[in-house]
gemmi code that builds the backbone of each chain (N, CA, C; Angstrom):
import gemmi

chains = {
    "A": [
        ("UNK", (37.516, 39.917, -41.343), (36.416, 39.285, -40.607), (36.013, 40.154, -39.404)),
        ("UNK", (34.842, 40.695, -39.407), (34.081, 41.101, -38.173), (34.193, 40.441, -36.584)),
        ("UNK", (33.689, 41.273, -35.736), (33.761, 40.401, -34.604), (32.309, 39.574, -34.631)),
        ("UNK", (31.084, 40.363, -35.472), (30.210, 39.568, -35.200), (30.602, 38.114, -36.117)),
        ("UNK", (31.333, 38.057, -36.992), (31.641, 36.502, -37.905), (32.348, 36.329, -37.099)),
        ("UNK", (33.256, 36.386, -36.286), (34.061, 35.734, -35.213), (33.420, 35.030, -34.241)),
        ("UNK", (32.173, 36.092, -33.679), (31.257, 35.349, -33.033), (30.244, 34.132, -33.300)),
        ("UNK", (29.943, 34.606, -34.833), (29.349, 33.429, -35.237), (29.761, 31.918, -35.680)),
        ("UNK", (31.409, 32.173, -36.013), (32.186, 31.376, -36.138), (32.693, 30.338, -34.703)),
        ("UNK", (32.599, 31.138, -33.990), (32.511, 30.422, -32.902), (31.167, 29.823, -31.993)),
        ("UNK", (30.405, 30.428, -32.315), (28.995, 29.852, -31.643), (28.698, 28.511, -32.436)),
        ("UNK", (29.687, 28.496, -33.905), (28.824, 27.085, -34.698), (30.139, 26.244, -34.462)),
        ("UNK", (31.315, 26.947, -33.989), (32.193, 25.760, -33.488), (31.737, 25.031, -32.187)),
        ("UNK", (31.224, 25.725, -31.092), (30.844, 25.396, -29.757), (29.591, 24.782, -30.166)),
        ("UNK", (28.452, 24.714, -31.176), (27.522, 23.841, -31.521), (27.678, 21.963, -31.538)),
        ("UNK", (29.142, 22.570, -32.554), (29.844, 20.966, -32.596), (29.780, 20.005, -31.461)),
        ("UNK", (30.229, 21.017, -30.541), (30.785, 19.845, -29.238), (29.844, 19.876, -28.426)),
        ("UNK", (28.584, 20.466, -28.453), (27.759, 20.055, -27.497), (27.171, 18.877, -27.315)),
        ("UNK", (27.004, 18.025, -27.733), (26.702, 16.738, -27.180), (27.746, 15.886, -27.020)),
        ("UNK", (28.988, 16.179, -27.080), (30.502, 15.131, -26.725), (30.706, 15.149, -25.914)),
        ("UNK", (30.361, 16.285, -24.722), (30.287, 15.491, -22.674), (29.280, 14.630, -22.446)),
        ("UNK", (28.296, 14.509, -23.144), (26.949, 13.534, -22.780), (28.044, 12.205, -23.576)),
        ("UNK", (28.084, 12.521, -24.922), (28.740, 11.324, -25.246), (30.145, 10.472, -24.504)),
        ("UNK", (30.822, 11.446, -23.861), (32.290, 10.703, -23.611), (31.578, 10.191, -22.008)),
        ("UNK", (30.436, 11.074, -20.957), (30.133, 10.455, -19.757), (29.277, 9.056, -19.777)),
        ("UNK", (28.480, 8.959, -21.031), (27.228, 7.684, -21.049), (28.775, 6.656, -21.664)),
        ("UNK", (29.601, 7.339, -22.878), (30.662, 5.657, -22.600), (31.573, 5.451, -21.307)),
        ("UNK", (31.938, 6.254, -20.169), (32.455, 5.621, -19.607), (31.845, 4.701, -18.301)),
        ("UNK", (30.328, 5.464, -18.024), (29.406, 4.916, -17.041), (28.449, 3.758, -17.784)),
        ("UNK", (28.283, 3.823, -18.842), (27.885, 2.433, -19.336), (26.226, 2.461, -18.947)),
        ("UNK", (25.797, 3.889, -18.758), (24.449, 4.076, -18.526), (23.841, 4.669, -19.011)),
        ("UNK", (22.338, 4.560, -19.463), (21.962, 5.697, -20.563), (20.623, 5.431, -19.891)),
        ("UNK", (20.097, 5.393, -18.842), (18.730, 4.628, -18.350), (17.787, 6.549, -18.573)),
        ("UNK", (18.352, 7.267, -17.846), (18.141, 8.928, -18.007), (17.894, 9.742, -19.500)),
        ("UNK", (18.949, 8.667, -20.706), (18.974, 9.834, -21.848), (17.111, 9.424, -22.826)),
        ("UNK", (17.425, 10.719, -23.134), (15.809, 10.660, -23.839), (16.350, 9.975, -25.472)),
        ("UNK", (15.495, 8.903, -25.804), (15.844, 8.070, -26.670), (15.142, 8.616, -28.053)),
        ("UNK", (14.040, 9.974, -27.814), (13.270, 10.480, -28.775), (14.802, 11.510, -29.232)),
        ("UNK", (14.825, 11.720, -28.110), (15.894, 13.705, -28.351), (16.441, 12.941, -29.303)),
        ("UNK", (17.548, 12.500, -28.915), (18.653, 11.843, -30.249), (18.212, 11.331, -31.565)),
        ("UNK", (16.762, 10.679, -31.409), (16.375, 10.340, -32.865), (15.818, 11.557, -33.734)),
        ("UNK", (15.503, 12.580, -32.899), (14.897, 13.831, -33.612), (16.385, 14.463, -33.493)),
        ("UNK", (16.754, 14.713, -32.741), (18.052, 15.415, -33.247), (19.092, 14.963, -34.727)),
        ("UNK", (18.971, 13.533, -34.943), (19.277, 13.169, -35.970), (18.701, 12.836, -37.353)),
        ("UNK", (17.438, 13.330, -36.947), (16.435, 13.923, -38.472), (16.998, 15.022, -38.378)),
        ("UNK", (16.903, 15.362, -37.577), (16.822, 16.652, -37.717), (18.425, 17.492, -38.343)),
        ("UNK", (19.445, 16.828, -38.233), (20.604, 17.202, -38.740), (20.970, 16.662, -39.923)),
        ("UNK", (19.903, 15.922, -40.303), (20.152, 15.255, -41.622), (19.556, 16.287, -42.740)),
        ("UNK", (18.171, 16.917, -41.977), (17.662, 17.912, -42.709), (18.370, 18.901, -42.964)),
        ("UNK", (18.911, 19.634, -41.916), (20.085, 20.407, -42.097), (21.333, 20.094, -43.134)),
        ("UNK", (21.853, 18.839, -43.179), (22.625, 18.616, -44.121), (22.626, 18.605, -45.254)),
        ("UNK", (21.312, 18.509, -46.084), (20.362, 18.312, -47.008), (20.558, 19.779, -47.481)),
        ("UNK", (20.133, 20.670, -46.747), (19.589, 21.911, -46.463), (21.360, 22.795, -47.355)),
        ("UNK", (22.057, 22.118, -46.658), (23.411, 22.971, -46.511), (24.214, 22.915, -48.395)),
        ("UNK", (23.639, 21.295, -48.255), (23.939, 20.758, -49.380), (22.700, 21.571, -50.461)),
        ("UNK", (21.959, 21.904, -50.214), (21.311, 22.636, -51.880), (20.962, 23.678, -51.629)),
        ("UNK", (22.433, 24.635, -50.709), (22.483, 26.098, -50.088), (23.890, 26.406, -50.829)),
        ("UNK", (24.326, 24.928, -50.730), (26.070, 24.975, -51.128), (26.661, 25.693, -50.269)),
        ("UNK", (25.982, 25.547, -48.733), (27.209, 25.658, -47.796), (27.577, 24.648, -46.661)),
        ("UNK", (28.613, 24.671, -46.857), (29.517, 23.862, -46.498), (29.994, 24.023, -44.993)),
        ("UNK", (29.895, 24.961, -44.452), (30.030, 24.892, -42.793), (28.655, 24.149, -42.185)),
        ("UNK", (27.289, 24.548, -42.655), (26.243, 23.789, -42.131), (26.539, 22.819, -42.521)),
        ("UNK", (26.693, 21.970, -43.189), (26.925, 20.738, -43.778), (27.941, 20.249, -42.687)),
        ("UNK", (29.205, 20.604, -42.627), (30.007, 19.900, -42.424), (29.606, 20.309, -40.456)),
        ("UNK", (28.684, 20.991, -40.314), (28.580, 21.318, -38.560), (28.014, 20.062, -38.100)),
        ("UNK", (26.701, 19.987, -39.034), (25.769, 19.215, -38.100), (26.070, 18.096, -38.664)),
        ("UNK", (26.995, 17.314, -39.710), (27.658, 15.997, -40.198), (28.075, 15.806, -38.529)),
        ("UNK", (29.089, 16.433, -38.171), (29.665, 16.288, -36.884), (28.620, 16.082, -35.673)),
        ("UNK", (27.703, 16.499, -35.683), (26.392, 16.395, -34.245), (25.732, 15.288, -34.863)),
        ("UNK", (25.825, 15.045, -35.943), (24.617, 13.809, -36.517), (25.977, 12.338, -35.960)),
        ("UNK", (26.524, 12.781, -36.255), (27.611, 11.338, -35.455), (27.788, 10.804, -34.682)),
        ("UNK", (27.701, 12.353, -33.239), (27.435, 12.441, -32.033), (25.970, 11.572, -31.969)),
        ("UNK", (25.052, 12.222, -32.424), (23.511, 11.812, -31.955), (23.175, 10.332, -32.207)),
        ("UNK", (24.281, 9.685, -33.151), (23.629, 8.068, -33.919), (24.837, 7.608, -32.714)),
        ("UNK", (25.631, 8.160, -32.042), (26.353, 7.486, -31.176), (25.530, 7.142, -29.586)),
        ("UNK", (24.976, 8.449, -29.591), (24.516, 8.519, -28.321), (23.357, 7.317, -28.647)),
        ("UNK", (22.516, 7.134, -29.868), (21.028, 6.135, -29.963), (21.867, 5.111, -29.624)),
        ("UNK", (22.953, 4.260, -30.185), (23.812, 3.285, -30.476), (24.073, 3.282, -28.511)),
        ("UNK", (24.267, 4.075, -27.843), (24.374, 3.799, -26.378), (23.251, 3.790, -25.977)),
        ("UNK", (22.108, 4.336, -26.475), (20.702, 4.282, -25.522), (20.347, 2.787, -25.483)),
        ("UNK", (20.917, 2.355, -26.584), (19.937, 1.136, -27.180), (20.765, -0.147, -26.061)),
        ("UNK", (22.155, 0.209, -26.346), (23.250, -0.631, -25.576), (23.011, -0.876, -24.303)),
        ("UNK", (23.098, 0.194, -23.763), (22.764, 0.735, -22.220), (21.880, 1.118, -21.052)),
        ("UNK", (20.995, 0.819, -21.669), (18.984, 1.716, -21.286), (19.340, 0.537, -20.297)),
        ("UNK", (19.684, 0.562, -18.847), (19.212, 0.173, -17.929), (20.208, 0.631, -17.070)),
        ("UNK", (19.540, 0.635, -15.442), (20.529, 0.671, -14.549), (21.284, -0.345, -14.599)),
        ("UNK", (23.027, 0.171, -13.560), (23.933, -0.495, -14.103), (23.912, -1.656, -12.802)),
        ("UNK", (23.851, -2.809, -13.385), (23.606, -3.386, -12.760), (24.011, -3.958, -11.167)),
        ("UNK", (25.587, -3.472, -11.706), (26.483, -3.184, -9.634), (25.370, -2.617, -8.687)),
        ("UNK", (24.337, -1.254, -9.705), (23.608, -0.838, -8.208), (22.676, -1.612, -7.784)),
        ("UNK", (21.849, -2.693, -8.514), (20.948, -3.620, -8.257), (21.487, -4.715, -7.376)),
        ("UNK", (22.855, -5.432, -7.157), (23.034, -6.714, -6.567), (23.436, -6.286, -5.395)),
    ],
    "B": [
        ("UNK", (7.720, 30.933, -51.738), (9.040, 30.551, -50.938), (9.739, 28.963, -51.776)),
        ("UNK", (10.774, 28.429, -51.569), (10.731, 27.930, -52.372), (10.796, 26.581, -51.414)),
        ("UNK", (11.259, 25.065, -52.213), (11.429, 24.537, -51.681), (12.654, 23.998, -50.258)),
        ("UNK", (13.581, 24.837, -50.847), (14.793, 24.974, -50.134), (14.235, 25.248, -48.928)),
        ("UNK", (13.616, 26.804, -49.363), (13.187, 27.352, -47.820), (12.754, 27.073, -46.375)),
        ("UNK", (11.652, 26.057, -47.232), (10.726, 25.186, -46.279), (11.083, 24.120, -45.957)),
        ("UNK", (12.379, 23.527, -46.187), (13.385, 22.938, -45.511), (13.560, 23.329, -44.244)),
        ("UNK", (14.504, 24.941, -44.819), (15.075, 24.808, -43.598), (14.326, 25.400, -42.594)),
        ("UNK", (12.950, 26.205, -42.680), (11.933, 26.577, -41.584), (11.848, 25.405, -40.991)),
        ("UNK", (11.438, 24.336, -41.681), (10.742, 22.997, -41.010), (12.548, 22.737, -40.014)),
        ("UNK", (13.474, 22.627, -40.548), (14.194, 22.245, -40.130), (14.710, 22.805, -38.519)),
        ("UNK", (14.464, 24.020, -38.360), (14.824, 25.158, -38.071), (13.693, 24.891, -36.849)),
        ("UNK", (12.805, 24.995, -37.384), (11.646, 24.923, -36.174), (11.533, 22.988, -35.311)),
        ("UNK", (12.153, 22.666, -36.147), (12.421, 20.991, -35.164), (13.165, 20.939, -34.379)),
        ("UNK", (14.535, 22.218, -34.610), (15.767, 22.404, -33.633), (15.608, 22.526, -32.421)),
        ("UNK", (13.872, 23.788, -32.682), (13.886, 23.889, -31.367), (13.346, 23.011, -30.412)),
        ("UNK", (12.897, 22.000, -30.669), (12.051, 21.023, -30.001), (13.247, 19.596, -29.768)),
        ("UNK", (14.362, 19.823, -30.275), (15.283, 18.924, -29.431), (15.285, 18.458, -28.175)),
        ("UNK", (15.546, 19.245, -27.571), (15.322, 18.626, -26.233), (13.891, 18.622, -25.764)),
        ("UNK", (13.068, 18.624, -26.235), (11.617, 18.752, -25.340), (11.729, 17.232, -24.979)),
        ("UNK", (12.025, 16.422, -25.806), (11.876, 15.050, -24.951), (12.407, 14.523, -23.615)),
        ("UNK", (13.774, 15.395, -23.945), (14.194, 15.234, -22.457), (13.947, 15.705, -21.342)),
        ("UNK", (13.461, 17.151, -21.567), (12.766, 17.651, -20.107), (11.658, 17.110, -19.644)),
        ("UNK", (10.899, 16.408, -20.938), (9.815, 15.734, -20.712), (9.805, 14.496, -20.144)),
        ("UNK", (10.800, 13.653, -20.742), (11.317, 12.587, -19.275), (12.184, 12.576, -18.421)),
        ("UNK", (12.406, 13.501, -18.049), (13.535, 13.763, -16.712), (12.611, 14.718, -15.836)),
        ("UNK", (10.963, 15.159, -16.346), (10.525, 15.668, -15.251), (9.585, 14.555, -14.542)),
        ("UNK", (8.765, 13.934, -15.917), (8.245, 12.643, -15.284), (9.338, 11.558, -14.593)),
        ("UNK", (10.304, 11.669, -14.584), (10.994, 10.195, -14.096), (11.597, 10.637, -12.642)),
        ("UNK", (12.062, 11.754, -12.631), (12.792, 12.549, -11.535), (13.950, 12.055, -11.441)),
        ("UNK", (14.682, 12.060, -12.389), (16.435, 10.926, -12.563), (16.828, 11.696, -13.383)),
        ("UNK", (17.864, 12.055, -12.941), (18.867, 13.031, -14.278), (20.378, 12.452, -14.300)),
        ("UNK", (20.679, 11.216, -13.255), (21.958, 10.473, -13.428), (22.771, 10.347, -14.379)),
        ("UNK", (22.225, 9.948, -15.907), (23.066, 9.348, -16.661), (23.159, 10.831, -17.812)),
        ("UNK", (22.201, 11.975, -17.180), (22.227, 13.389, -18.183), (23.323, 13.877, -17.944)),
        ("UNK", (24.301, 14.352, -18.623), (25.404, 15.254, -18.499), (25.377, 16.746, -18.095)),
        ("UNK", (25.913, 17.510, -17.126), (25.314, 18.617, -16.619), (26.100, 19.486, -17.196)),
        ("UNK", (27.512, 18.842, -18.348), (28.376, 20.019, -18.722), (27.635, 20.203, -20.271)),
        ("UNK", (27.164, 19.025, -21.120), (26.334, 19.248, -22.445), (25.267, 20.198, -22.351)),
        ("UNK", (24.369, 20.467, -21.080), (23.648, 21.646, -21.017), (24.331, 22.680, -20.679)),
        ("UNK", (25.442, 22.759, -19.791), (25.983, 24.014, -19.550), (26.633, 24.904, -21.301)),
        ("UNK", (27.206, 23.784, -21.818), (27.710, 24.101, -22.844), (26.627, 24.740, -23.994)),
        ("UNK", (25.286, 23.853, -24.383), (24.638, 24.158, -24.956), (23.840, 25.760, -24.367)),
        ("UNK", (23.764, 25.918, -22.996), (23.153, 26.958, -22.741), (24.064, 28.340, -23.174)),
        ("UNK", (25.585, 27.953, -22.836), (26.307, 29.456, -23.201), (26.274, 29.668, -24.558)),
        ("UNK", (26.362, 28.345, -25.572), (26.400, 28.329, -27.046), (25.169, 29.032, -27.517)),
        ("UNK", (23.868, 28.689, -26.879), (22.314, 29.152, -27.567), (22.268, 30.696, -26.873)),
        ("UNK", (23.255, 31.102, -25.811), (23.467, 32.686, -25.188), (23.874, 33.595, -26.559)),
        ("UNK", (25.507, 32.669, -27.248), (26.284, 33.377, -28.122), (25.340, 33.241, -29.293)),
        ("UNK", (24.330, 32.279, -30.177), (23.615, 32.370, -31.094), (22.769, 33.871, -31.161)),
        ("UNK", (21.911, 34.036, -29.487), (21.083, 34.970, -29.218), (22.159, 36.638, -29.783)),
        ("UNK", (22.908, 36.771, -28.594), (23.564, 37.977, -29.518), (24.271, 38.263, -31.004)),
        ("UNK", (24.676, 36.853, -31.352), (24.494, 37.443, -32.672), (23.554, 37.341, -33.391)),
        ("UNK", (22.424, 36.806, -32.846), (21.100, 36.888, -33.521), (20.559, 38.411, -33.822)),
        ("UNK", (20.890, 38.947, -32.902), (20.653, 40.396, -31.926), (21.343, 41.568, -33.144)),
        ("UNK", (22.913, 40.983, -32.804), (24.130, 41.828, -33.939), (23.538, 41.936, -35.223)),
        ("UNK", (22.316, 40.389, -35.940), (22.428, 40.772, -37.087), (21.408, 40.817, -37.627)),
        ("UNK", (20.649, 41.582, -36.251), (19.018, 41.788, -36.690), (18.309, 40.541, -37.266)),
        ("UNK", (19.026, 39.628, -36.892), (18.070, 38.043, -36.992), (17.192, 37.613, -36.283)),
        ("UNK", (15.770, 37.395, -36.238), (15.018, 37.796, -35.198), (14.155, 35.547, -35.292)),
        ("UNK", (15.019, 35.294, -36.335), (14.811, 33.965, -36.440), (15.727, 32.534, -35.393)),
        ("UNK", (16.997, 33.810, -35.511), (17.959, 33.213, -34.827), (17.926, 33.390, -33.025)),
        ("UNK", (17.559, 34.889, -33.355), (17.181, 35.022, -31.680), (15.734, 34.621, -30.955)),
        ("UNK", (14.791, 34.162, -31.641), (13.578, 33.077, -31.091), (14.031, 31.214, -30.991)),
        ("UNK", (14.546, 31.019, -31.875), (14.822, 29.563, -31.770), (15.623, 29.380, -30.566)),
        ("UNK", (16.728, 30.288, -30.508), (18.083, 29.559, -29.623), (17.082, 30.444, -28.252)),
        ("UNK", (16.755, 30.971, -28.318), (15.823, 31.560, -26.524), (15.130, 30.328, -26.152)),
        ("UNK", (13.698, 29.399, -27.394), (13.617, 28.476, -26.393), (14.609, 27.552, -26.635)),
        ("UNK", (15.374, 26.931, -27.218), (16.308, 26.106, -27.023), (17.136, 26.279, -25.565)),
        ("UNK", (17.010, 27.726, -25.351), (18.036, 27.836, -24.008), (17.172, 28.004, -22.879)),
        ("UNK", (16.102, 28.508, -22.858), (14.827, 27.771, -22.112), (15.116, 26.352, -21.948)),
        ("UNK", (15.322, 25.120, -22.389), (15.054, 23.738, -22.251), (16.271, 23.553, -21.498)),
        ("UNK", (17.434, 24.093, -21.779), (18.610, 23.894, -21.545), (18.753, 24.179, -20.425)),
        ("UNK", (18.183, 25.630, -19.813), (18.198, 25.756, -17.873), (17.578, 25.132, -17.456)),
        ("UNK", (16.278, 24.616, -18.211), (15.645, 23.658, -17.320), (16.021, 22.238, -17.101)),
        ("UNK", (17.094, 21.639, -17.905), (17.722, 20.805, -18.178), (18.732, 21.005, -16.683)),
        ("UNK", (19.496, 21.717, -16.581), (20.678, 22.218, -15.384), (19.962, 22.347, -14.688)),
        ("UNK", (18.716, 22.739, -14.296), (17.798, 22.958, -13.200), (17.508, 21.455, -12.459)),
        ("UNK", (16.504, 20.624, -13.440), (16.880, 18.958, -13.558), (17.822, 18.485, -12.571)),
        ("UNK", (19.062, 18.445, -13.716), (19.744, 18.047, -13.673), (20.168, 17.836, -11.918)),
        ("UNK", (20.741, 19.581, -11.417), (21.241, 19.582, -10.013), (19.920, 19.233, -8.931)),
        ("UNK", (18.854, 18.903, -9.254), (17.609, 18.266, -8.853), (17.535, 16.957, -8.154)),
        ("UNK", (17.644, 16.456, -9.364), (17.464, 15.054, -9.858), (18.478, 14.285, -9.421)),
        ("UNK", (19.863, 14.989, -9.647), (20.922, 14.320, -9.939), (21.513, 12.711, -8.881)),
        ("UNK", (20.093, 12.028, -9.208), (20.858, 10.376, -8.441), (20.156, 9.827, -8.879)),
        ("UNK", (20.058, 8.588, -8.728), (19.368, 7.136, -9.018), (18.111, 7.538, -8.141)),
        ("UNK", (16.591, 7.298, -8.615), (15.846, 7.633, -8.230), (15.459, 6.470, -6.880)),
        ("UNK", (15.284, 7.230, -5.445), (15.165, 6.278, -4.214), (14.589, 5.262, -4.238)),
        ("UNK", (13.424, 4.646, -5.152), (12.639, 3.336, -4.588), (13.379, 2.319, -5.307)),
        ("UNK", (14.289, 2.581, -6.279), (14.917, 1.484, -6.997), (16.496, 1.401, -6.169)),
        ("UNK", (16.775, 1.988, -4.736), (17.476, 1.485, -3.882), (17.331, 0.539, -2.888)),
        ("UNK", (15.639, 0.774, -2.285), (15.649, 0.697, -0.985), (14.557, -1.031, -1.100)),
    ],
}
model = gemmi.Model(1)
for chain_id, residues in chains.items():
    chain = gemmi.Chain(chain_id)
    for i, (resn, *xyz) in enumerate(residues, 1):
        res = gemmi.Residue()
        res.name, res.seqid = resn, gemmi.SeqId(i, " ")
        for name, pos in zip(("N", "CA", "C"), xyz):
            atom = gemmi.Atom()
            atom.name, atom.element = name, gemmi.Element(name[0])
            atom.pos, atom.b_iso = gemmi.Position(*pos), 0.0
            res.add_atom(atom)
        chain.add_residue(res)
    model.add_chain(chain)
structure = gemmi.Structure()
structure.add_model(model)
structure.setup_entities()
């Protein structure tokens, strides 16, 4: 393996986890009033396309990358939807 | 081209428009509270490492998408250390 497949191997591992600090900070603050409620729904077409994509490429790292961000992204809608308001301690 | 293809162009070219929603409401709202400032940091070094090996492998598809993707992403951290509170009239 090359360093550039090393590199690329790692740029689509670090893909994975980019939205799991947004995800682990909106569950413990219980706030999502800030997150864009479009991003996540296009981000999750949009990784579905990709999955689609990977699947009648027959590869299996795209597939199995953005499976992982599409989980993230229906988690984060699943908190927008939960959470879309300030929290209410700062209002009383 | 075939159908596959135009998958993943279409797909490919939606990536980059992920975040446009969010810069787009975090510039109108002026609140970046509930945005995570390490998911852009992360995404910005990740769409850095895409660019050079975009670069390494004479991919000139890979190195336009992840540039503006990482465009949105400083402006996102830009935001972010901006913005970063509950916007003043919903305190006072």
């Amino acid at each position: 393996m090359s360093g550039v497949d090393i590199l690329g191997y790692s740029a689509g591992f670090i893909t994975t986890l980019t939205f799991l600090p947004q995800v682990i900070k909106t569950y413990k603050e219980k706030s999502a009033r800030d997150i864009s409620l479009n991003m996540f729904l296009i981000a999750a077409i949009n990784e579905t396309m990709w999955i689609v994509y990977g699947f009648l490429k027959n590869d299996m790292v795209i597939v199995l990358t953005n499976a992982v961000v599409l989980v993230m992204s229906l988690t984060m809608i699943y908190f927008k939807l939960k959470y879309n308001k300030v929290a209410k301690v700062e209002l009383e």
